[in-house]
C-alpha positions, 0 to 999 in steps of 0.5 A: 284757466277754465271756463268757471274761473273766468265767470267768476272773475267779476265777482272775485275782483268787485269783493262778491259784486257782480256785475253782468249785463241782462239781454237787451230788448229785442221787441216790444214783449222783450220790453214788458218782460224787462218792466216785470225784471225792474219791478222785482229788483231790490232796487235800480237807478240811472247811471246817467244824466237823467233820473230812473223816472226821467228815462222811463217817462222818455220812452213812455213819449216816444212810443205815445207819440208815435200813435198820437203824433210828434209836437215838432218834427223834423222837415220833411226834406230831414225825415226823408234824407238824414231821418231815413238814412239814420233809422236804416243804418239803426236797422241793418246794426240791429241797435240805435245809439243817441244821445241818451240825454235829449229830449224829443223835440216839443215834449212835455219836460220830463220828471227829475223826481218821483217813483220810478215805478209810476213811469214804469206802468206809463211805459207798460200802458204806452206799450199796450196802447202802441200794440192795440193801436189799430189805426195809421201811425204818426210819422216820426220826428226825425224818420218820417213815416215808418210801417207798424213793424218798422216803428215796434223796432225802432221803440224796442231799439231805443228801449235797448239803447237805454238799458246802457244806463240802468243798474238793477239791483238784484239783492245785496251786492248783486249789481247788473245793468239792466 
């Protein structure tokens, strides 16, 4: 069998369908990048628990949080042991995996409903706040401090991790995850 054939078998057994995974976001200009593929799809929805605006607003918090501060962390003795033990281990796989369905601690509840696109330029702005930011970033609930570098992984990973439930539309029949 060659090489084409192989390729092609998602198309012949989904009847033209094709299912393929886009790259994940691996930095935080990856995740802008990804925002400009969503907006210009024919369309896109969650495949899991949450609504698109739900997942959109979700990673829009947690990097605003970041700059602004968590509204219930963790214990300092968690953020120091289990925190930091969880966030090394995200970093040395080069992925995080979380439940894709908790909600960080203390937020605001998220939208069940809306368009998808105004949590869409949330995330964008909470991005370029997070890039322009200049000054000390606020620990974070479950790691504790993080330097800028460290914090820009940790949002692109969990960017990433929540690409595993988002279907992107391309045009008719053209389903990817996005």
């Amino acid at each position: 069998m060659k090489r084409r054939d192989v390729l092609l078998m998602p198309v012949l057994l989904t009847g033209g369908a094709a299912m393929a995974d886009l790259p994940k976001v691996q930095s935080l200009d990856d995740a802008l990048r990804w925002l400009d593929h969503l907006e210009r799809a024919a369309s896109v929805r969650a495949t899991g628990t949450w609504p698109l605006v739900a997942v959109l607003e979700h990673l829009a918090q947690s990097i605003e949080m970041s700059v602004r501060g968590f509204p219930a962390p963790r214990s300092a003795l968690f953020q120091s042991t289990l925190g930091t033990a969880a966030f090394t281990v995200f970093k040395w796989r080069g992925r995080m995996s979380h439940g894709l369905a908790e909600p960080i601690p203390g937020a605001p509840a998220l939208a069940l409903q809306g368009d998808w696109r105004v949590s869409a330029q949330r995330l964008r702005q909470a991005i370029g706040g997070f890039q322009a930011a200049s000054g000390p970033l606020k620990p974070h609930f479950a790691y504790g401090t993080l330097s800028r570098a460290d914090y820009a992984l940790a949002h692109s990973m969990h960017i990433a991790n929540h690409q595993d439930e988002i279907a992107v539309v391309l045009a008719a029949g053209s389903e990817q995850r996005a």
